[in-house]
TIVEX-277408 format. One line per field, with one value per residue (C-alpha): residue number from 0; residue in one letter; x, y, z. Coordinates in steps of 0.05 Angstrom, whole numbers, plus 32768, in hexadecimal, padded with zeros to 4 digits. Each point is the difference from the previous one (the first is absolute). Example, Ala and Ser with C-alpha at 12.3 -4.5 7.8 and 13.67 -1.06 7.14 Angstrom:
! TIVEX-277408
k: [0,1]
r: [a,s]
u: [80F6,801B]
v: [7FA6,8045]
w: [809C,7FF3]
***
This chain:
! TIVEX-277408
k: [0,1,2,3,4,5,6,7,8,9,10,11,12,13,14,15,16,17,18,19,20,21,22,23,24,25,26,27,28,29,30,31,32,33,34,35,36,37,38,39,40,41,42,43,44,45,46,47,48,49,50,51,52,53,54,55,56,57,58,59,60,61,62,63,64,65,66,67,68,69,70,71,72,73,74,75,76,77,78,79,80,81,82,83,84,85,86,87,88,89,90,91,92,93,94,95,96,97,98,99,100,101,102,103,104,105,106,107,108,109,110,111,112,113,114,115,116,117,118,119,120,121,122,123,124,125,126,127,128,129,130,131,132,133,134,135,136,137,138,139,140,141,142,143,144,145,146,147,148,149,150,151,152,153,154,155,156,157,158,159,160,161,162,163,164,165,166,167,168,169,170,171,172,173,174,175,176,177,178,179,180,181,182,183,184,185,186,187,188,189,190,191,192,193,194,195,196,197,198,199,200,201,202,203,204,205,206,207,208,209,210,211,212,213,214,215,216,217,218,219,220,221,222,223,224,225,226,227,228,229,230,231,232,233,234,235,236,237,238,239,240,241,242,243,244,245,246,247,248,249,250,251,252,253,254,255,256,257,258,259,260,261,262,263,264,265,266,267,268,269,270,271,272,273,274,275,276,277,278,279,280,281,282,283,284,285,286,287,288,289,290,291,292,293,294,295,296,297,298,299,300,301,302,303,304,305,306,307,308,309,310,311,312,313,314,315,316,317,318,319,320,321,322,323,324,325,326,327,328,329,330,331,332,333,334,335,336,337,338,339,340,341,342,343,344,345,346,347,348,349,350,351,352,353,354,355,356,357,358,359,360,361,362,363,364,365,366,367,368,369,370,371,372,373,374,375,376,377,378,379,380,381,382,383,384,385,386,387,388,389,390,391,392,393,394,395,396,397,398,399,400,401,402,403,404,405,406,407,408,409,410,411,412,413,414,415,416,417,418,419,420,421,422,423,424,425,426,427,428,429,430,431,432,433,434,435,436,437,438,439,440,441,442,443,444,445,446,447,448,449,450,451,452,453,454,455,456,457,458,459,460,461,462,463,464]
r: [x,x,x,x,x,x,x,x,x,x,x,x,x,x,x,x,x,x,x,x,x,x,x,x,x,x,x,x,x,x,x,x,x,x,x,x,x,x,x,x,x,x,x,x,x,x,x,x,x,x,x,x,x,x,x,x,x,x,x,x,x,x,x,x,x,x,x,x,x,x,x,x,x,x,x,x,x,x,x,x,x,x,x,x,x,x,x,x,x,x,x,x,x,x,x,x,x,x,x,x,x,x,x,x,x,x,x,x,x,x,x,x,x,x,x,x,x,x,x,x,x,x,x,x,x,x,x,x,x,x,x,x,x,x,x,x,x,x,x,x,x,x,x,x,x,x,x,x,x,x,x,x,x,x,x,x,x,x,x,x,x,x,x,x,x,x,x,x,x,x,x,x,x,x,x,x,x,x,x,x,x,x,x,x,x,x,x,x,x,x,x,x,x,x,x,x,x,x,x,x,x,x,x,x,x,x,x,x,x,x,x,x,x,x,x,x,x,x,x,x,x,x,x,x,x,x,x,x,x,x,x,x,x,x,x,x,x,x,x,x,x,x,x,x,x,x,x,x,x,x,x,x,x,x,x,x,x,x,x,x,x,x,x,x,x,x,x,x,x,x,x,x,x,x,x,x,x,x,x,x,x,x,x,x,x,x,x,x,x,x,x,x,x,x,x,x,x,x,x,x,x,x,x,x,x,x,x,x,x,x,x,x,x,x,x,x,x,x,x,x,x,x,x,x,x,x,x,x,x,x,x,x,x,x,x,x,x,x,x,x,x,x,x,x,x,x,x,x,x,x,x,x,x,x,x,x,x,x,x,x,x,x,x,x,x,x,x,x,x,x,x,x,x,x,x,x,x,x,x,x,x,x,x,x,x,x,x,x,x,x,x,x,x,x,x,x,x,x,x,x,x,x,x,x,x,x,x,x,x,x,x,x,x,x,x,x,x,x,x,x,x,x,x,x,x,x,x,x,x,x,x,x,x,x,x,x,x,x,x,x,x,x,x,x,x,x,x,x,x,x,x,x,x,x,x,x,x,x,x,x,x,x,x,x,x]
u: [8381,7FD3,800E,8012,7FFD,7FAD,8005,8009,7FF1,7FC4,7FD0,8014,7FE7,7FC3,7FF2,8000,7FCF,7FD5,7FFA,7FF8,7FC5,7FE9,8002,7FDC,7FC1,8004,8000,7FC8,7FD8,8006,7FDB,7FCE,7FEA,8002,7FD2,7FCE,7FD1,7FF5,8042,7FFD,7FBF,801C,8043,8022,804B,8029,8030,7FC8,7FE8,8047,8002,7FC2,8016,8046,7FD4,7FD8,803E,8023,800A,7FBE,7FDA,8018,8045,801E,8031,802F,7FF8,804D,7FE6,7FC3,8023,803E,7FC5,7FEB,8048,8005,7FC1,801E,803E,7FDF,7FD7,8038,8011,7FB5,8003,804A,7FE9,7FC9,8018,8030,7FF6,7FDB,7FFF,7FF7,7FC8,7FCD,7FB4,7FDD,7FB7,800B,800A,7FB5,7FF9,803F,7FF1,7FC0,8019,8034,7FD8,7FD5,8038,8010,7FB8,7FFE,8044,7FED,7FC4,8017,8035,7FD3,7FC2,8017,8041,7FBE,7FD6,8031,801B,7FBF,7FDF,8027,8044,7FE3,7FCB,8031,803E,8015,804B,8003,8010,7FC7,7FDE,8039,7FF7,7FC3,8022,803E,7FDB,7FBA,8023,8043,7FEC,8033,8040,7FFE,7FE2,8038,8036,7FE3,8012,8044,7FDC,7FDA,8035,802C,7FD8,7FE8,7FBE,8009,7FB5,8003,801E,7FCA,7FCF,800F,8002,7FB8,7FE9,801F,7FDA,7FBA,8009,8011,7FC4,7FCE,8020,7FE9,7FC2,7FE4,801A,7FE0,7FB4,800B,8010,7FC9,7FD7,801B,7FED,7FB8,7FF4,8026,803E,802B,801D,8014,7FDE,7FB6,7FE8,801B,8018,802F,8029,800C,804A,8005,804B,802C,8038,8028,8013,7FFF,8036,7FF3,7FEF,8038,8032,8040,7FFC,803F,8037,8057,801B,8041,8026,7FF9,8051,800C,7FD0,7FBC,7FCA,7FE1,8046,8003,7FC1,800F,8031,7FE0,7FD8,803E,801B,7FC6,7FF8,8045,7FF7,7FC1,8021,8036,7FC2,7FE0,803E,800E,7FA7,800E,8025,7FC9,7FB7,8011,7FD3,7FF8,7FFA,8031,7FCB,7FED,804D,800F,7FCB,8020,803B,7FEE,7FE0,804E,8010,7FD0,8013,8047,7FFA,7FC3,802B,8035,7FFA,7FFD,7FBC,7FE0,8021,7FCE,7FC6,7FC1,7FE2,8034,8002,7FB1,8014,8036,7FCA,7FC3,802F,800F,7FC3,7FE4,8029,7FF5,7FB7,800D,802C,7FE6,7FB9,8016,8029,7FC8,7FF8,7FBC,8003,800C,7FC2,7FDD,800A,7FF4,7FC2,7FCE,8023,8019,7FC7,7FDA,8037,7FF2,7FBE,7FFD,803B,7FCD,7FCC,8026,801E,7FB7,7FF7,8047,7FE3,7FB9,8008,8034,8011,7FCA,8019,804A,7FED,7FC7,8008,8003,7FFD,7FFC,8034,8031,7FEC,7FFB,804B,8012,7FD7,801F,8047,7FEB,7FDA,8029,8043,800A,7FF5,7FB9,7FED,8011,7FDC,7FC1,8010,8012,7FB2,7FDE,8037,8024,800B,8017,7FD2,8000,803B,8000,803B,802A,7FE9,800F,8043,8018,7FF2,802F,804A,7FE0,7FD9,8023,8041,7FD8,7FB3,7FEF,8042,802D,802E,7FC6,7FDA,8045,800B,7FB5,8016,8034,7FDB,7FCC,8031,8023,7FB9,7FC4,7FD0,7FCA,802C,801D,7FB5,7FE7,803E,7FF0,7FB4,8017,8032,7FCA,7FC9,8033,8009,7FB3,7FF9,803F,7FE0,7FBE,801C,8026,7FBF,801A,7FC4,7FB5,7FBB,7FF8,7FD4,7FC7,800B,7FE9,7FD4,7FF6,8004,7FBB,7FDB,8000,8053,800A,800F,802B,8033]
v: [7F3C,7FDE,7FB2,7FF6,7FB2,8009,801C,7FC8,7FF8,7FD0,802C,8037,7FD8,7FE8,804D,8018,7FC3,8011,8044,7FF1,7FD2,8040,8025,7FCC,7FFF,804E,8001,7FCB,801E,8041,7FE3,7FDA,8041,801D,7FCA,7FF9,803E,7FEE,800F,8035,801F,7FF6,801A,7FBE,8014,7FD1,7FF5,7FEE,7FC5,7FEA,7FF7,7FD7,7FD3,7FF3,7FF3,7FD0,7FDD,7FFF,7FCA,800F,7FF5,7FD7,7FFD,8014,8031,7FEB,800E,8026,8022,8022,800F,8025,8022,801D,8017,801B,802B,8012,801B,8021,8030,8022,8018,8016,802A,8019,8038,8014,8042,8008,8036,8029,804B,8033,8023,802F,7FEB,8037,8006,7FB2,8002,7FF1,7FCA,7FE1,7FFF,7FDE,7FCB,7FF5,8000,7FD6,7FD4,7FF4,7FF0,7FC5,7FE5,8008,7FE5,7FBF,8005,8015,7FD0,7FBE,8008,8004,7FCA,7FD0,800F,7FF7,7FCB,7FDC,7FF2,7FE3,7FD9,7FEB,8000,8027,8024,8046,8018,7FE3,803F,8028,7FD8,802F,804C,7FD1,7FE7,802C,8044,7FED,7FC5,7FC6,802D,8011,7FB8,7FE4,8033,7FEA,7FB6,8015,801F,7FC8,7FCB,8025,800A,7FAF,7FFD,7FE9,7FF6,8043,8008,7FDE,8019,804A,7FEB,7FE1,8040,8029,7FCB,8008,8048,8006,7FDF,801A,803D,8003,7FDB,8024,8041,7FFB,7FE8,804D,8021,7FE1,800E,8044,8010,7FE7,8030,803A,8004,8006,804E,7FEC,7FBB,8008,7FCB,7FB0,7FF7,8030,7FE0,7FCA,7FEE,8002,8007,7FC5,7FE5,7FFD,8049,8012,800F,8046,8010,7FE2,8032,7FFE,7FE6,801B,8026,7FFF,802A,7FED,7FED,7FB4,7FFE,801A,7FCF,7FE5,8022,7FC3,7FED,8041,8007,7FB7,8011,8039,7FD2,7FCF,803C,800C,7FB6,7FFC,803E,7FE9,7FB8,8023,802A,7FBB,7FE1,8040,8006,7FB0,8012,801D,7FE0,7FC3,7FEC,8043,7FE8,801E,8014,8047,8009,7FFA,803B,802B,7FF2,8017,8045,8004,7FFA,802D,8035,7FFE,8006,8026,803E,7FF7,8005,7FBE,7FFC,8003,7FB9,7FE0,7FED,7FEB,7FD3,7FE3,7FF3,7FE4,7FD6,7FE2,7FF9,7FE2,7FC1,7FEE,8007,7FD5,7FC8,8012,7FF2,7FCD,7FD9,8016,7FE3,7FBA,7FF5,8006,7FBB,7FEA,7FD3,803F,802C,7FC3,7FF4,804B,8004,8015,8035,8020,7FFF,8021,8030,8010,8012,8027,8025,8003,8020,8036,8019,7FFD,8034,8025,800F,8012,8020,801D,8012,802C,8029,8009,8011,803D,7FFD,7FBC,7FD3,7FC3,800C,8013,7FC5,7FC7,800C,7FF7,7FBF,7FDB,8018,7FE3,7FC2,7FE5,802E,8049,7FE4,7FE9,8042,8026,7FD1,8009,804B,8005,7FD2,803D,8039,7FEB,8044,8010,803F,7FF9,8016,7FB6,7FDE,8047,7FF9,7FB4,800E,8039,7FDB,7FBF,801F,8009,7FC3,7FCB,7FFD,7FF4,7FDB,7FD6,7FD6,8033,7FFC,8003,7FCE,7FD5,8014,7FE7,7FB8,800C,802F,7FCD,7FD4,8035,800C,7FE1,8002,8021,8035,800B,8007,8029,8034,7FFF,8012,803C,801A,7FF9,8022,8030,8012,7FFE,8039,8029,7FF4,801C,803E,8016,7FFE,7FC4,7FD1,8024,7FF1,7FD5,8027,7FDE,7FE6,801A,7FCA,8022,7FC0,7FE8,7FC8,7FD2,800F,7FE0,7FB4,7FDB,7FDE]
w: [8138,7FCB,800B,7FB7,800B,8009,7FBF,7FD5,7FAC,8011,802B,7FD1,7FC6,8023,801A,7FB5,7FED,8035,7FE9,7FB7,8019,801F,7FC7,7FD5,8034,7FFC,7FB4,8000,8033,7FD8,7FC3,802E,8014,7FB7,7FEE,8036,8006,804D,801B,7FD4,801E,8044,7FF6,8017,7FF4,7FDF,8032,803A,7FC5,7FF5,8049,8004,7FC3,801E,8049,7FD2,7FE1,803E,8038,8020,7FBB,7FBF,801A,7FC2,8021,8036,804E,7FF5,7FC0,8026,8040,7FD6,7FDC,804B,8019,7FC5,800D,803B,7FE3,7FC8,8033,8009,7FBC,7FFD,8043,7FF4,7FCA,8020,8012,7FCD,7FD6,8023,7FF2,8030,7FDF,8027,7FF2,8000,801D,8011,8049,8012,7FC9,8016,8046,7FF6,7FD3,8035,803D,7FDB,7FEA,804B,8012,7FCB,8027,8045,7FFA,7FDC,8042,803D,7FEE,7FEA,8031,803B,7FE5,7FF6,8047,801A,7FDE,7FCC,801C,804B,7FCC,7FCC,8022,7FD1,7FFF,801E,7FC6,7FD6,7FF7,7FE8,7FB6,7FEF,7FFC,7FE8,7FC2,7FFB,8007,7FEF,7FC6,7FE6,7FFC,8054,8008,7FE5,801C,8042,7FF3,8027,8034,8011,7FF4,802B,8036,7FFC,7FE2,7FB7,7FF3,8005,7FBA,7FD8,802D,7FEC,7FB2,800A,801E,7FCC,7FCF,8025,8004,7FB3,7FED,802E,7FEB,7FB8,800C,8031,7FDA,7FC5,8025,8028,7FC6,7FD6,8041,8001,7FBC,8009,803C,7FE1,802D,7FC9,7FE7,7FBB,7FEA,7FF7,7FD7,8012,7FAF,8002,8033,7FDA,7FF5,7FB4,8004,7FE0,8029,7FC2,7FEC,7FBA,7FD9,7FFB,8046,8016,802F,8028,8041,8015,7FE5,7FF8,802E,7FEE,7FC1,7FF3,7FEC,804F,8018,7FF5,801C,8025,801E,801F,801E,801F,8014,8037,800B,801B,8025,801D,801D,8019,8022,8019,8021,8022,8024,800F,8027,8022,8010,8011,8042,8024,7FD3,7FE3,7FC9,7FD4,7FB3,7FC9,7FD4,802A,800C,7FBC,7FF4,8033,7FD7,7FC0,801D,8023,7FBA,7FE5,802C,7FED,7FBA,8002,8010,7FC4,7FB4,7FF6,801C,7FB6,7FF8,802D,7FD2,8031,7FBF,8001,804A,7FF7,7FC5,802E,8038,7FD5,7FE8,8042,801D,7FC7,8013,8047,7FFB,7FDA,802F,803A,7FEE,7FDE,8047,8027,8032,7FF7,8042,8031,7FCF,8013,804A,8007,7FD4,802F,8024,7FCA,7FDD,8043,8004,7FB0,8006,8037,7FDD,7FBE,8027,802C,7FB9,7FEB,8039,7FEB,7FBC,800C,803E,8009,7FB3,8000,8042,7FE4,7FB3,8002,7FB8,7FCB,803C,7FDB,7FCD,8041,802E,7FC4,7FF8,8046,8008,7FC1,801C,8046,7FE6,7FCE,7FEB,7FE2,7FB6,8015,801B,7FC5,7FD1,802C,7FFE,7FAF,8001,8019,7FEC,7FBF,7FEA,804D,8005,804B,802B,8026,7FCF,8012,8048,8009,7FDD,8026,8046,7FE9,8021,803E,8009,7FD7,8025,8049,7FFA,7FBB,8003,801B,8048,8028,7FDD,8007,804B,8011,8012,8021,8028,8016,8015,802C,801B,7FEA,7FC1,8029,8019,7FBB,7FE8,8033,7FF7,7FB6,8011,8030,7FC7,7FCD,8036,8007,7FB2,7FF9,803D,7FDA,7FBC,801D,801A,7FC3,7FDF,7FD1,8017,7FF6,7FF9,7FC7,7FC4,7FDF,7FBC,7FBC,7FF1,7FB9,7FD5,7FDA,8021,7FC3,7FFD,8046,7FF1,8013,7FCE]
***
C-alpha cells in the first residue's frame, strides 16, 4: 500500500516547480546552443548544458537553486531511466534480415569487445593499483562501463544500485564518468575523423569541407515531417496516453520481477527489469491484431523527453565534493580508458570491418565513449547519406546487446558481483569471456587481416579542419 499521508499537496507543489525550473534550464539551454556556434560544432546536446547550468546555479556554485531542488532533480533521474529502458524492446518485429548474419555478428561481437574491455581492464587496474593506493571502494571501477559504455541514463539507473548496496558516491561518481566520457567522446571523435580524413581512411568523405555540418538545428517549415503517427482514434484515447501507458505496464511488470529477483540478489535496479517487461509485453501483443497499434516513434518520442530531463537532472545533481576527493583516480582510470578505446578503434576496427573500417568502428567508439546519439553523429560526419552498411549493422546488433552490456542486466549485476567476489575476479572473468569471444570470433572468420587503405585522396586535399 502507497502511504497516502507521504503524499501530501506541498511536496506535490514543490515537485511540479522543480520540474518547471527544469524545463526553463532546458528551454534556455536550447537557445544557448542555437546561438553559440561552439556547442554547435561539438554537438553539445542541450540537455548535457542544461545540466551544467543547473550544476552552476546549484548549491555547489551560485547557490541559486536549493540543496532539495537539485537532489529531487537526481531521484528523479533515477526514476526516469526506467521509462527510457521500459520500450526498448517494444515493438519489435520479427523480420528475417537477409544476407545480414555476417554484418550483424560483427557489429555484435564487436559491440561486446567495447564492454568487456571497459569491464576486464579498469575492473584489473583498479584492483591492483588504485583501490590499495586510494582506498578506493571495490566497486570504484565499475563507474567506467556504467557511464562510458552505458552514458548518463545507466549512470543514473545505477544510483539504486549503488545506494543500495552502501556506496552513495557511487551515484555521482557514475554521472561524472558518463560526463568525461561524453566529452572525450566528441572531442576525441571529431580529431580521428579529421585525422582519418587526412590519411584517407574514410570510404565516402574525401575532401575535409564536405564534412562540414551545414545542417540547421531549426528545421524548416517545409522539411518538416511526422515523428510519429496515431495508431488509434484520438476520441478512444490519445495516442501519447496509450503508449504511456505500455510503458506503465511494462514497469509494474518489471517491479514485481525485482522483489521476486530480490530474494536470492539483492540490489538488481528496476530499470533492466522494466525492459524485460516491455519485451513480455511485446511478445504478447506481438502475436494479435492489435500489434499495428504499437507505434515505435512514438515509443522514441516518449523515450527522448525523459532522457532529456534525465541528463539533465542527472548532471545538475552531481556532488562536486566526492568528483573532487576522487579527482585523481578517476581521472587515472579515464585515461587509461581513453587510450585502450584508442586501441579498440584502430586496432581492432580494422580486423572486424574488411570493408569501410572507419565508418563501422567510428560508430562504435562514440556509442562507447559518450552515448548512442554521439556515435551516430560521428558516423552521419563521415556517412551522411549512410552509403555504408555500419548504421544497418550497428542497428541490427542493439536487441542482442542492449538488454545485457551498455546499461543492460549485466552491466547492473557487475557490482553486485564484485561484492559477492571481488573486482579483480569480476575483471579477470570479463577478460576470459571477452578472450573467449575474440577466439570464437576468429574461427567463424568474423575477425581477418586488416586490408590496407585506399589512400586515393590528393595531397593538397588532406588538411585538417
Amino acid at each position: 500500500m502507497i502511504p497516502t499521508e507521504a503524499i501530501t499537496s506541498g511536496t506535490l507543489n514543490s515537485l511540479l516547480f522543480y520540474f518547471s525550473v527544469m524545463g526553463l534550464l532546458l528551454v534556455f539551454a536550447t537557445f544557448l546552443r542555437l546561438k553559440i556556434k561552439v556547442l554547435k560544432k561539438y554537438f553539445i546536446p542541450a540537455s548535457l548544458l542544461a545540466g551544467f547550468i543547473g550544476l552552476l546555479l546549484g548549491p555547489y556554485g551560485v547557490k541559486l537553486f536549493s540543496e532539495e531542488m537539485v537532489n529531487t532533480w537526481g531521484a528523479l533521474a533515477g526514476i526516469l531511466i526506467s521509462i527510457v529502458f521500459a520500450p526498448m524492446l517494444m515493438g519489435m518485429k520479427n523480420e528475417k534480415q537477409s544476407g545480414t548474419g555476417k554484418l550483424v555478428g560483427r557489429h555484435l561481437l564487436y559491440s561486446y569487445t567495447g564492454s568487456l574491455l571497459q569491464l576486464s581492464i579498469p575492473l584489473i587496474i583498479a584492483s591492483l593499483i588504485l583501490i590499495p593506493l586510494f582506498n578506493l571502494n571495490e566497486m570504484f571501477a565499475s563507474i567506467i562501463e556504467v557511464g562510458w559504455a552505458g552514458g548518463h541514463g545507466t549512470a543514473a539507473g545505477m544510483i539504486e544500485v549503488y545506494n543500495n548496496l552502501n556506496w552513495s558516491d557511487g551515484a555521482s561518481l557514475g554521472v561524472t564518468s558518463a560526463t568525461f566520457g561524453i566529452v572525450i567522446g566528441i572531442i576525441s571523435g571529431i580529431i580521428m575523423i579529421n585525422h582519418g580524413v587526412k590519411k584517407g581512411y574514410t570510404s565516402v568523405i574525401k575532401k575535409p569541407e564536405e564534412m562540414k555540418n551545414k545542417d540547421s538545428d531549426v528545421i524548416p517549415l517545409n522539411n518538416q515531417k511526422s515523428s510519429s503517427v496515431n495508431t488509434l482514434n484520438p476520441d478512444l484515447v490519445e495516442g501519447f496516453a496509450f503508449h504511456a501507458g505500455l510503458i506503465s505496464i511494462a514497469i509494474l511488470l518489471g517491479w514485481f520481477m525485482q522483489q521476486a529477483i530480490a530474494v536470492f540478489v539483492p540490489g538488481i535496479p528496476l530499470f533492466p527489469m522494466a525492459m524485460i517487461g516491455g519485451y513480455i509485453i511485446n511478445m504478447i501483443i506481438s502475436r494479435t491484431k492489435y500489434f499495428e497499434m504499437i507505434d515505435v516513434n512514438t515509443m522514441n518520442r516518449i523515450q527522448g523527453i525523459a532522457l532529456d530531463f534525465l541528463v539533465l537532472g542527472a548532471v545538475a545533481s552531481i556532488q562536486i565534493p566526492i568528483v573532487v576527493e576522487y579527482a585523481l583516480p578517476l581521472i587515472i582510470l579515464s585515461g587509461i580508458t581513453l587510450g585502450m578505446m584508442i586501441w579498440y578503434f584502430y586496432y581492432l576496427g580494422r580486423r572486424f570491418f574488411p570493408e569501410d573500417w572507419f565508418e563501422h568502428s567510428i560508430v562504435h567508439y562514440g556509442a562507447y565513449t559518450g552515448v548512442t546519439a554521439i556515435g551516430l553523429m560521428l558516423l552521419r560526419t563521415v556517412d551522411p547519406e549512410m552509403k555504408t552498411d555500419s548504421g544497418k549493422g550497428f542497428a541490427l546488433r542493439a536487441p542482442f546487446y542492449s538488454p545485457f552490456l551498455g546499461g543492460g542486466l549485466i552491466t547492473a549485476m557487475v557490482p553486485v558481483l564484485m561484492l559477492s567476489s571481488s573486482s579483480l575476479i569480476v575483471g579477470i572473468s570479463s577478460l576470459a569471456i571477452l578472450i573467449v569471444l575474440l577466439i570464437i570470433g576468429k574461427l567463424l572468420g568474423l575477425i581477418q587481416k586488416p586490408q590496407e587503405d585506399k589512400k586515393d585522396v590528393p595531397s593538397s586535399n588532406r588538411n585538417v579542419v
